[in-house]
N, C-alpha and C positions, 0 to 999 in steps of 0.2 A: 923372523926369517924362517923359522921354522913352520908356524902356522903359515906362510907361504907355499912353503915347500909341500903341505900336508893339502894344501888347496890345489894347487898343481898337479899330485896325486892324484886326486881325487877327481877334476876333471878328466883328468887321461886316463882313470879306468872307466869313468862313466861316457867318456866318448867311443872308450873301444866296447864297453857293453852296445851302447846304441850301432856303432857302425855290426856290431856281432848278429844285431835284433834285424837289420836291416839287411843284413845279409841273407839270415833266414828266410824273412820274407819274401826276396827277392826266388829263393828256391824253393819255395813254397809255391810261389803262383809260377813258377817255371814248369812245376810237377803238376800242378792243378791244369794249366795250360797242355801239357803232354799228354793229358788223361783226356779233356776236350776233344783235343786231334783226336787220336783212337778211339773216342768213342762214335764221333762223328765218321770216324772210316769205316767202322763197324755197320755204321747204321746206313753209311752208303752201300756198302758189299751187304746187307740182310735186302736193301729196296732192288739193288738188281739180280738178285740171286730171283726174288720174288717174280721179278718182271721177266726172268729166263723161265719161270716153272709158268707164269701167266702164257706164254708166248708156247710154248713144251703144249699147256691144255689146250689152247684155240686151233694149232693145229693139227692135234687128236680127234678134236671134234669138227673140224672142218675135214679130216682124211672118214672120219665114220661116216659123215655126212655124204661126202663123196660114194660112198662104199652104198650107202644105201638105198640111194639114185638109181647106184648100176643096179640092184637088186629089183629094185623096182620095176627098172627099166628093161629086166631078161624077165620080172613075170609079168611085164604088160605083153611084152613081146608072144612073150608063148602064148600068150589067153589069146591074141591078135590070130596067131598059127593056128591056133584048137579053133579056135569061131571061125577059120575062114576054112 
């Protein structure tokens, strides 16, 4: 009866170890899981930060672009004025 009793024991601490192992685990990939997210939102907010500064340059250089047309196009002008 006793070695019963000590087998009975024994299972119920080694099922509370296991459900304790399982538990961990279970918060383990909860945190491993949370750190994914985040890092994945990181890595969306770094790709459109990028695409705001791609977007910032193209129309830099499409307003200098502009800019230098007109420039262009006041000393075509004058050369037109002085030659005629």
């Amino acid at each position: 009866m006793a070695e019963q009793h000590n087998i009975i024991c024994i299972q119920d601490s080694t099922s509370e170890k296991e459900e304790e192992e399982e538990e961990e685990e279970e918060e383990e990939e909860e945190e491993e899981e949370e750190e994914e997210e985040e890092e994945e939102e990181e890595e969306e907010e770094e790709e459109k930060e990028e695409e705001e500064e791609e977007e910032e340059e193209e129309e830099e250089e499409e307003e200098e672009e502009e800019e230098a047309v007109v420039v262009l196009m006041e000393q075509t002008g004058r050369r037109e004025k002085i030659e005629k």
